[in-house]
Phi, psi and omega in degrees: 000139169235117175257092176080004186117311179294146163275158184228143157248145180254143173202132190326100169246086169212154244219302176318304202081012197262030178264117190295313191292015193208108187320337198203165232185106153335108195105341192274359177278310207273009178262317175321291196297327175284342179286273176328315163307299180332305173284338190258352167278300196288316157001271178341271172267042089340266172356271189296348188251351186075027175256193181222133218262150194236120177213106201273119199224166201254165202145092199266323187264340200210120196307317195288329157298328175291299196304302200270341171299313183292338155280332165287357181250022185046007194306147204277323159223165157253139177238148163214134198284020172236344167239136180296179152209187173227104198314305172302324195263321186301325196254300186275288167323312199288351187276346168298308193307314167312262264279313186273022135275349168136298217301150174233026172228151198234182171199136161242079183274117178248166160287166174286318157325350198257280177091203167054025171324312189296302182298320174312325202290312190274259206351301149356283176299307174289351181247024184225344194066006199255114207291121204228119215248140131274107187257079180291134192240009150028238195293315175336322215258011187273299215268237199072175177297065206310135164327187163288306196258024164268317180321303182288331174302319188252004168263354186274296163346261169334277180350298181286353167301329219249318184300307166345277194303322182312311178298006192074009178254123141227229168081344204265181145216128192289130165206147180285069198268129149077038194087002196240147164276137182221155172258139166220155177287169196286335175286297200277344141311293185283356140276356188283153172244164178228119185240165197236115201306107182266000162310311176282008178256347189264322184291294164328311161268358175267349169295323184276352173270000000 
C-alpha cells in the first residue's frame, strides 16, 4: 500500500483470526481468554442449577473463537459457520450421550454466525427437560487486558514493520506462519485462501463426551 506517496505495511488485527496470510491475528489470544473467563463464570450456575448453558461468541464468518474456546471450556457442541450441522444429532442426541455418563449440565458454544442462541435455548428445554439459558457475551470479548502473547506478538510484528519501512518497503503486509514472523506483498496476501483444520473440530467432539 502507498498513501500519497508514503509506503505503508500492514499488519493483521482482528479478534476473528480470519486474515488468510496469517496463522494467528493480533488480539485473537486475548479475545479467546475472555470468552473463557466469561464461560467459566456462566459455568458456576450452569453447574450449580443442572442447566445447559447456549452460549454465542463472536465469529460471524469464522469459526475459531468458537472451536477453540469450545475446546477449552469442554463444551458438549460447537457450531461454527464453516460446518453445517444438524440441531438433533448435533445438539439434542450428543447432550443424551452425555446425560448417560452421569453430567447433568451442558455449555454450548455458537459462533455468531450460527446465531439464534434464544431459539436453541427453548428447544432445548423442550426437548431434553434440561432448564436452558441463552448468553450472548457480545462486545466484551473486543476489550480487556492483552494476553502476553498478544503483546509479544504484536511487538515482534510492529518491529518488522518499522524494518520494512527503515528499508523503503512497501506494498508489504506483516504476517505470521508456523511461528515465525513473515511478509507479503499485499496483493498476493489478499489471494490466499484460509481454511479451518476440520480435524481439530471433530476431535473437539470426540473429546467432550
Amino acid at each position: 500500500m502507498s498513501l500519497r506517496g508514503i509506503p505503508c505495511v500492514g499488519i493483521p488485527g482482528t479478534i476473528d483470526n480470519d486474515i488468510a496470510c496469517c496463522d494467528y491475528t493480533i488480539g485473537y489470544d486475548t479475545a479467546m481468554n475472555t470468552v473463557l473467563q466469561m464461560v467459566d463464570r456462566l459455568r458456576d450456575t450452569t453447574e450449580s442449577h443442572d442447566r445447559c448453558s447456549v452460549v454465542e461468541v463472536m465469529g460471524r464468518r469464522a469459526g475459531y473463537i468458537a472451536l477453540n474456546a469450545g475446546i477449552a471450556c469442554g463444551a458438549t457442541t460447537i457450531l461454527i459457520p464453516e460446518v453445517e450441522y444438524d440441531f438433533q444429532r448435533d445438539v439434542i442426541d450428543r447432550m443424551r450421550k452425555t446425560q448417560s455418563t452421569g453430567k447433568k449440565h451442558f455449555i454450548i458454544i455458537v459462533a455468531e454466525g450460527i446465531g439464534k442462541v434464544e431459539e436453541m435455548a427453548k428447544r432445548i428445554e423442550a426437548e431434553t427437560g434440561v432448564e436452558s439459558r441463552a448468553t450472548i457475551l457480545g462486545h466484551v470479548q473486543r476489550g480487556g487486558v492483552p494476553t502476553v502473547r498478544d503483546r509479544v506478538n504484536a511487538s515482534l510484528m510492529g518491529c518488522r514493520a518499522v524494518d520494512l519501512l527503515k528499508d523503503g518497503i512497501g506494498n508489504r503486509v506483516v504476517a505470521m506462519q508456523k511461528d515465525q514472523i513473515v511478509d507479503y506483498d499485499i496483493f498476493e496476501a489478499l489471494n490466499m485462501k484460509k481454511t479451518l483444520d476440520l480435524d481439530i473440530y471433530k476431535l473437539a467432539h470426540e473429546i467432550s463426551i
